[in-house]
C-alpha positions as CSV (number, residue, x, y, z in Angstrom):
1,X,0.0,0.0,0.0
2,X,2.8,2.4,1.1
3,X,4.3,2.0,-2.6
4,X,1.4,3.4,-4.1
5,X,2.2,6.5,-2.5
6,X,5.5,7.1,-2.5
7,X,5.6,8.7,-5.7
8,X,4.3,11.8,-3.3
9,X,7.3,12.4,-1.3
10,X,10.3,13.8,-1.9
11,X,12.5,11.5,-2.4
12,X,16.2,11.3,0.0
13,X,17.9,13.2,-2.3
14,X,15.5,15.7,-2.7
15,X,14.3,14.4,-6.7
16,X,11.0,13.7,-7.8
17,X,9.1,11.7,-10.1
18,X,7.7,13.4,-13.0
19,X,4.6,11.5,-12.8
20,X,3.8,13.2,-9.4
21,X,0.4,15.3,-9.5
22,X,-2.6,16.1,-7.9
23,X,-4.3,12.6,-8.0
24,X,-1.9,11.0,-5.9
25,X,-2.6,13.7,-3.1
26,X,-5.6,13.2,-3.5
27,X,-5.3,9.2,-2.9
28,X,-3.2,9.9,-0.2
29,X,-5.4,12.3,1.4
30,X,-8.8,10.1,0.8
31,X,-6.9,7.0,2.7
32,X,-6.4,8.8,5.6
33,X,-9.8,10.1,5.2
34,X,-11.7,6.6,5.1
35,X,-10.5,6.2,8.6
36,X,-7.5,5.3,9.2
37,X,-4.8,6.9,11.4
38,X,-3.5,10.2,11.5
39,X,-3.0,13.6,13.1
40,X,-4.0,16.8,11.9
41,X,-0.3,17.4,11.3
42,X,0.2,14.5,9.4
43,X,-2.7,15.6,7.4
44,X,-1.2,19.1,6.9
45,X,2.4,17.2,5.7
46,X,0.9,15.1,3.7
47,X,-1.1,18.2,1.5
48,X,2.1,20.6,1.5
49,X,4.7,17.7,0.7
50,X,2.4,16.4,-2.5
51,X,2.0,19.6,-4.1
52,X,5.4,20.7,-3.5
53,X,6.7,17.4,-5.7
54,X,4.7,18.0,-7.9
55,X,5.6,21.3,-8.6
56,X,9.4,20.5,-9.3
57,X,10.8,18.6,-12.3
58,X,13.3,15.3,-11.5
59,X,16.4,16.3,-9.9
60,X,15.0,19.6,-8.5
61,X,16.7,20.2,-5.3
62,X,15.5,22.5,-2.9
63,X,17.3,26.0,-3.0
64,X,18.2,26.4,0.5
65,X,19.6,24.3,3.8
66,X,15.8,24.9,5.6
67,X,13.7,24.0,2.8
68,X,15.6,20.9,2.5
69,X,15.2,20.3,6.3
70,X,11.5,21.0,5.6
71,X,11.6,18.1,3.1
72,X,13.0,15.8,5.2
73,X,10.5,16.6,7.7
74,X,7.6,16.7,5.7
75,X,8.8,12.7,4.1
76,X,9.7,11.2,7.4
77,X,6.2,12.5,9.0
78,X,4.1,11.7,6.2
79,X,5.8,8.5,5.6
80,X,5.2,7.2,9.0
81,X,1.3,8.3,8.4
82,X,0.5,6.4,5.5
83,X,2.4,3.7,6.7
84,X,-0.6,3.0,9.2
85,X,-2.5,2.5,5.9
86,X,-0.8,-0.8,6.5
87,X,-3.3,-4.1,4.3
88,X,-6.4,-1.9,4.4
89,X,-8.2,-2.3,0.9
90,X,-9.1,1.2,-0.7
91,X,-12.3,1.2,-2.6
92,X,-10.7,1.2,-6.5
93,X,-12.6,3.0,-9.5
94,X,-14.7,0.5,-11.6
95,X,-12.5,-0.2,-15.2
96,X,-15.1,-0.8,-18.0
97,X,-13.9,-3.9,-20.1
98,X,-16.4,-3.1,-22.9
99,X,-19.4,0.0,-23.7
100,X,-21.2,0.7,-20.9
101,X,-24.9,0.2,-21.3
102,X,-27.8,0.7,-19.0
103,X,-31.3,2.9,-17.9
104,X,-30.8,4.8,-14.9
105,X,-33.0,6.3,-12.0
106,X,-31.4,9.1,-10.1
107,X,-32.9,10.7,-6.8
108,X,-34.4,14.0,-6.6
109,X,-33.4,17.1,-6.5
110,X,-31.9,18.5,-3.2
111,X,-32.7,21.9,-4.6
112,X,-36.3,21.4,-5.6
113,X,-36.9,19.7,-2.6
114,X,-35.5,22.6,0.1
115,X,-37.0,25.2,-2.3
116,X,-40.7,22.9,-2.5
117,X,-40.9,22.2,1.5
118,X,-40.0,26.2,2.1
119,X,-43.2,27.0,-0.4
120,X,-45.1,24.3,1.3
121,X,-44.9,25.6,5.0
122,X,-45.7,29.4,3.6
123,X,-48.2,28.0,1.9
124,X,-52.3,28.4,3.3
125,X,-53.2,25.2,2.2
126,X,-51.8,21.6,2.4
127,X,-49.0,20.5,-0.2
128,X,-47.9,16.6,-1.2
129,X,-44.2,16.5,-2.4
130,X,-44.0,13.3,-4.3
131,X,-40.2,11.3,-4.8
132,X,-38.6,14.0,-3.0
133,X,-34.7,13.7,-2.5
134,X,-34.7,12.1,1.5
135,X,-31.0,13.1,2.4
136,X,-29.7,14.5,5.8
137,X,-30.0,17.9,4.0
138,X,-33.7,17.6,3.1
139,X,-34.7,15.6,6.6
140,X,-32.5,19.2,8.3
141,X,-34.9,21.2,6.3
142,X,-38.4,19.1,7.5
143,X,-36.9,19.2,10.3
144,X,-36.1,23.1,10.8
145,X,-39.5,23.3,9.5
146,X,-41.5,21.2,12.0
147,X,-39.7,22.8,14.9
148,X,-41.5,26.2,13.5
149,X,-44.6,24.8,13.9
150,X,-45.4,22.6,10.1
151,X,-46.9,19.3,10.2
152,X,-45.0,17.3,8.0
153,X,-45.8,13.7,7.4
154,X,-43.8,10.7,6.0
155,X,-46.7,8.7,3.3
156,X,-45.3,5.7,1.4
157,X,-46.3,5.6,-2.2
158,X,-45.8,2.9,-5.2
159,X,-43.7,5.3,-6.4
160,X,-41.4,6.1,-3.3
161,X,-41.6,7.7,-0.1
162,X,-43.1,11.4,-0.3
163,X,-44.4,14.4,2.5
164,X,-47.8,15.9,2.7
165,X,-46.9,19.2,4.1
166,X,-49.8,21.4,6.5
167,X,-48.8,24.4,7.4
168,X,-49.8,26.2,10.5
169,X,-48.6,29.2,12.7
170,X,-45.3,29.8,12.5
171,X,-43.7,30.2,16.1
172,X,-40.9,30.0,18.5
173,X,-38.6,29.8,20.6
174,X,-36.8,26.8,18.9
175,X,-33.6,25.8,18.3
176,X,-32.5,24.5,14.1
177,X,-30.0,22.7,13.6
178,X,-28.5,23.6,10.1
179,X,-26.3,20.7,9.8
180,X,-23.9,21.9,6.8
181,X,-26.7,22.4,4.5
182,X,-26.2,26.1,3.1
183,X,-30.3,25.9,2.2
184,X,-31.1,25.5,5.9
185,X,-28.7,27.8,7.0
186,X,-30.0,30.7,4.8
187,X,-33.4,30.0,3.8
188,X,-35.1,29.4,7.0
189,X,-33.7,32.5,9.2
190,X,-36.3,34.6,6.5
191,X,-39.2,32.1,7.6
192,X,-38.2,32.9,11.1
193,X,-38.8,36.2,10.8
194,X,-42.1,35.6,10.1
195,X,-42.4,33.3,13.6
196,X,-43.1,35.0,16.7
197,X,-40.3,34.1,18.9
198,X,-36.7,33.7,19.3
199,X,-35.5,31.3,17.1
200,X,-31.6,29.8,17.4
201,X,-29.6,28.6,14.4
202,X,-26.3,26.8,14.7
203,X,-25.0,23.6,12.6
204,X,-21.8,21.6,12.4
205,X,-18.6,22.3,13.5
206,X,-17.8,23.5,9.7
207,X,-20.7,25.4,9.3
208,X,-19.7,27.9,11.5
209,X,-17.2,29.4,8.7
210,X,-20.0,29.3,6.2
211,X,-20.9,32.9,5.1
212,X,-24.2,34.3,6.7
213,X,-23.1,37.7,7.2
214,X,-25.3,38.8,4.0
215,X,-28.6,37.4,5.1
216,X,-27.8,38.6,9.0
217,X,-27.4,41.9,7.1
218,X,-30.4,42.0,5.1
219,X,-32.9,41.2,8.0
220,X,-31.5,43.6,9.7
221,X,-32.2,46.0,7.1
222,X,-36.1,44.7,6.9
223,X,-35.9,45.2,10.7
224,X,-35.9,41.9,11.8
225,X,-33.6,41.7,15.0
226,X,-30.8,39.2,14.5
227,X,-28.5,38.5,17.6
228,X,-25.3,37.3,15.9
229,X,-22.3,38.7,18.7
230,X,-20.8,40.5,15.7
231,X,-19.5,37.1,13.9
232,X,-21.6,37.0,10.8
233,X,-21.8,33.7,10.8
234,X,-23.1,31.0,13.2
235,X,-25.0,30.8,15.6
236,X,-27.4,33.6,15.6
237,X,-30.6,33.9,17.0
238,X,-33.5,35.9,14.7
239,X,-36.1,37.1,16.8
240,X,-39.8,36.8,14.6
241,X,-42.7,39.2,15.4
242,X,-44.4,37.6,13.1
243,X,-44.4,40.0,9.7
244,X,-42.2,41.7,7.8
245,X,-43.2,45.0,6.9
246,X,-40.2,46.4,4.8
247,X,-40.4,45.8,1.6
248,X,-37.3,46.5,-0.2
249,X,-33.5,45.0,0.3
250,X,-30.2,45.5,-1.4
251,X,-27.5,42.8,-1.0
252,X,-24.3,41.7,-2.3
253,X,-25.0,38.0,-3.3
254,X,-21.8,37.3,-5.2
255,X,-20.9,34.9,-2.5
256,X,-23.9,32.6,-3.2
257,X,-26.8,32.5,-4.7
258,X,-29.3,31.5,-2.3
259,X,-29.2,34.5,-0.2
260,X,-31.6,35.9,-2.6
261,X,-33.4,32.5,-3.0
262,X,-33.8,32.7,1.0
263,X,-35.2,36.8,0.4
264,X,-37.5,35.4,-2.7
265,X,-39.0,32.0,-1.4
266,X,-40.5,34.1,1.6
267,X,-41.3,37.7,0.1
268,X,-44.3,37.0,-0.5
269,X,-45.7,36.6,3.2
270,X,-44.2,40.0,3.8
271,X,-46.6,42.6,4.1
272,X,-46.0,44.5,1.2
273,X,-44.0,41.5,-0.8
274,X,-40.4,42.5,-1.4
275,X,-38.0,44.3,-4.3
276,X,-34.5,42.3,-3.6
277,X,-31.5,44.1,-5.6
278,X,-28.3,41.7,-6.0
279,X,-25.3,44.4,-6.2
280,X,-21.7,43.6,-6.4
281,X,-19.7,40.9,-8.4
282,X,-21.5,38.8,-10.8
283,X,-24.2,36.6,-8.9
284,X,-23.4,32.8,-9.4
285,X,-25.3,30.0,-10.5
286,X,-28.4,31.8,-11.9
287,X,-30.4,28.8,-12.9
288,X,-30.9,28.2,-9.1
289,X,-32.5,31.3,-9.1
290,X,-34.4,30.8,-12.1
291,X,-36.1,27.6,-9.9
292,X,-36.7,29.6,-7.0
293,X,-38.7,32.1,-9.4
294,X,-40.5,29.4,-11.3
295,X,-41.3,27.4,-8.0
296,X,-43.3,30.7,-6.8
297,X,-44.9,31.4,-10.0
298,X,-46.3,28.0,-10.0
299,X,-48.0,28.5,-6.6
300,X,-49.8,31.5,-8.1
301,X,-46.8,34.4,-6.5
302,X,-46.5,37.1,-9.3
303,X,-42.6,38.0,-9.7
304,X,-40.7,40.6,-12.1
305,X,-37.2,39.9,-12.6
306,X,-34.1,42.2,-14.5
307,X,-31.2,40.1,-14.1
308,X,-29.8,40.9,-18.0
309,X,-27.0,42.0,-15.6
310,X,-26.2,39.8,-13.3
311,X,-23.7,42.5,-11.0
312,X,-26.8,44.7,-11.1
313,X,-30.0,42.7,-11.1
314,X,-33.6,42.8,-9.2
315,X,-36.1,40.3,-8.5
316,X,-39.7,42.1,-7.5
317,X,-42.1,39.4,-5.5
318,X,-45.3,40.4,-5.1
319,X,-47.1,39.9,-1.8
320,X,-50.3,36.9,-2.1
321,X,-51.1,33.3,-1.0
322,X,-48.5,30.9,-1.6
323,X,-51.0,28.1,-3.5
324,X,-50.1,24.4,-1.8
325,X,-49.3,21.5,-4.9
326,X,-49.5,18.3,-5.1
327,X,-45.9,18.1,-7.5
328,X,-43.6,15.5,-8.0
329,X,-39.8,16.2,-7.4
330,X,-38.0,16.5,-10.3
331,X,-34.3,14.1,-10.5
332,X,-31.7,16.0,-9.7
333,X,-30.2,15.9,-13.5
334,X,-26.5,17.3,-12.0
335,X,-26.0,13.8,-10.3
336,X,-27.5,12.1,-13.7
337,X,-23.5,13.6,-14.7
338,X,-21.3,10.1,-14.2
339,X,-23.6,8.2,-15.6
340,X,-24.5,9.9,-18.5
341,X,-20.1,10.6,-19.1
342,X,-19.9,6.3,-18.7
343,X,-21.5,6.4,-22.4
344,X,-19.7,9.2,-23.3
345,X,-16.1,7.6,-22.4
346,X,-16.8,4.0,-23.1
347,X,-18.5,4.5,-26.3
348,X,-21.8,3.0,-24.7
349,X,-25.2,4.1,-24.7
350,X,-26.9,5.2,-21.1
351,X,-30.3,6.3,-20.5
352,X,-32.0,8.5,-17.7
353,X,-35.3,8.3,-16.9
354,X,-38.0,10.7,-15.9
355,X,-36.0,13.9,-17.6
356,X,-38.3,16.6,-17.9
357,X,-38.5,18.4,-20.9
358,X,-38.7,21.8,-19.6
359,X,-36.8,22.6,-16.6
360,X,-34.5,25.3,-14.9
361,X,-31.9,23.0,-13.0
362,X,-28.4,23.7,-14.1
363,X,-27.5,19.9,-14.8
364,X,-30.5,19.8,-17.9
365,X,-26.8,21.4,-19.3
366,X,-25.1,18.0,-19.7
367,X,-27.7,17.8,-23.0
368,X,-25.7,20.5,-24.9
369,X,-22.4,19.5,-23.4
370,X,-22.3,16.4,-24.2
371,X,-23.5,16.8,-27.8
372,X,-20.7,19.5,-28.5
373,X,-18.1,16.5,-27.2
374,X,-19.1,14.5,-30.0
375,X,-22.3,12.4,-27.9
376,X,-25.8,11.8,-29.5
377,X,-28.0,12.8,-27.0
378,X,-31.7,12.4,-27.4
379,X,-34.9,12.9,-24.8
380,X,-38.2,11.2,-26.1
381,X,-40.8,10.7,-23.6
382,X,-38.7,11.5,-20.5
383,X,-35.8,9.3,-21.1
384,X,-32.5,11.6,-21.3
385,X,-30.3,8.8,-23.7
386,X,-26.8,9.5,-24.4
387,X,-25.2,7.6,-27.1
388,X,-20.9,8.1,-26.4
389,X,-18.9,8.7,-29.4
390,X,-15.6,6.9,-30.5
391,X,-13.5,9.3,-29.2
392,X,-14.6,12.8,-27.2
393,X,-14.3,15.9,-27.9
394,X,-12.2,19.2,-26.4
395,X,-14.5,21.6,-25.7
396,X,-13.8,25.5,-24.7
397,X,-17.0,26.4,-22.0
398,X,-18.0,28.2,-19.3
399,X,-19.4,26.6,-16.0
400,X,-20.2,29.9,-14.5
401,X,-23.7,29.0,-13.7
402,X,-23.2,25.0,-13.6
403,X,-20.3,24.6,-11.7
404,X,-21.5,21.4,-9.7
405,X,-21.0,19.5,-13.5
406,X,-17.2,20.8,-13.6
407,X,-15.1,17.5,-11.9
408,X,-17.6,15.1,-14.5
409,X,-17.3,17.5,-17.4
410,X,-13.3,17.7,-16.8
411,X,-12.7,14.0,-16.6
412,X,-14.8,13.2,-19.8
């Protein structure tokens, strides 16, 4: 096992290999991250001695008498680590002997989901989410939810395991715990506002270093108090009064995305609706906003939108009664990626089911990407089919807005 790796070190007389790179760092780094022993320090050699090889060419030596202490350090240390590795088996990539063939099902969609059980507990009548994704994320989310005050109830189905959704008063105190899911995290602290009570938000360990200064900000500024100790971040506590009557917000959402998917999905309970202005660097990953607006105006929520320029862009939501659905979760098409880039690199032919013909998630993108690589990629009565060419294709593209496809769309 330890020979597998040693191609990461520096070798004793300071020269390296000149097939050292980032995938054996990253082997390196994902054995000691499947459990086996080592130290924070020994993580922390292990990620500056890899890239350090593999930034010099054979027979490099360092420049000075420290850095070559350092290497020495850095190898001994890291070479006692992954020798704990010891006869542990690491999980090893599938190699496809032949075409890959086959017709997939893939869960649904995170985003839909968060965005559908948001809309759901606004809502003033009962909803029924149909094959929605059921992940630690979305069970933080019912849960965050229920603590709030929504009834939401488990129903099995032929068709999978869904939630009828009843909303009722929103109230507090309550506690929410986020998890690491940034929907959570930023989307319920607007419901909260519309709570009476004092309502606490804190999450994982990691979490805490998640930005929340710009939705701490912009309650503030639609004078909902927010107890934060100055961090920006978590925890905070948002103390509801039950309405929101400002009805206008700038913020800088160049970080992410959903702070104005929190603003939107719950503008239209505020008294007088809401006028959110996005100003700053370009906003990422519009199509998730594009969902967030389409989820509203399918529960009957009028919204105006002028986002031609996305470092100077405005999203008007109109104030009215959210209309409850009875919808089915649409597949999350981003995690559709692999699958779909198995036909593409094995010249085999893989299909997707349920792919809706019109939709705003960012992984629908795979359709055009994959055809300008050279695939054949048809979608006939909601089967997404990909037929992989001989060889693929270089392509020169933008992943601005679909930057959860980049790892699949790099490796194909």
């Amino acid at each position: 096992m330890l020979e597998m790796y040693q191609g990461c070190l520096p070798g004793p007389d300071h020269s390296y290999q000149p097939s050292i790179g980032t995938m054996h760092r990253r082997r390196a780094k994902a054995a000691l991250n499947d459990g086996f022993s080592a130290t924070v320090s020994d993580r922390a050699l292990i990620k500056r001695a890899a890239p350090a090889a593999s930034r010099l060419q054979a027979g490099t030596k360092p420049q000075c008498t420290t850095r070559r202490r350092r290497w020495s350090t850095w190898r001994n240390a890291a070479t006692t680590t992954l020798a704990t590795v010891g006869t542990h088996d690491l999980w090893r990539a599938p190699v496809a002997a032949a075409p890959v063939h086959d017709v997939v099902s893939v869960p649904g969609s995170k985003s839909a989901t968060n965005r559908a059980l948001v809309l759901a507990a606004l809502a003033d009548e009962p909803s029924h989410l149909r094959k929605p994704l059921l992940a630690r994320d979305t069970r933080l989310m019912a849960s965050a939810l229920r603590s709030l005050g929504t009834r939401i109830d488990e129903v099995p189905s032929p068709e999978g395991m869904g939630w009828i959704v009843t909303p009722r008063l929103l109230r507090g105190p309550a506690s929410i715990d986020c998890g690491l899911a940034g929907t959570v995290m930023r989307f319920v602290p607007v419901v909260a506002a519309l709570a009476e009570g004092p309502i606490t938000f804190d999450g994982d360990e990691h979490a805490r270093v998640r930005p929340m200064r710009t939705i701490i900000e912009a309650l503030r500024a639609l004078e909902v108090r927010v107890d934060d100790e100055g961090r920006g971040t978590l925890p905070f506590t948002v103390h509801g009064t039950g309405f929101v009557g400002v009805d206008h917000v700038v913020v800088d959402a160049s970080a992410s995305s959903q702070f104005v998917s929190a603003l939107m999905l719950a503008a239209a309970r505020f008294d007088n609706g809401c006028i959110i202005e996005h100003r700053g660097a370009a906003i990422p990953s519009m199509p998730h906003l594009d969902m967030s607006v389409a989820m509203l105006r399918e529960r009957g929520i009028t919204v105006d939108v002028d986002a031609t320029d996305p470092t100077n862009a405005r999203w008007t939501v109109h104030p009215g009664e959210i209309a409850g659905l009875d919808c089915t979760i649409e597949p999350d098409l981003s995690n559709a990626a692999p699958f779909l880039a198995a036909a593409m690199v094995t010249n085999g032919t893989v299909s997707v089911r349920d792919w809706p013909a019109e939709t705003t998630q960012p992984g629908d993108a795979l359709r055009r990407i994959f055809s300008e690589m050279g695939g054949e990629v048809t979608l006939r009565d909601g089967i997404c089919t990909v037929n992989g060419p001989t060889e693929s294709l270089g392509i020169d593209i933008d992943l601005r807005d679909v930057g959860a496809l980049t790892p699949v769309v790099a490796a194909v």
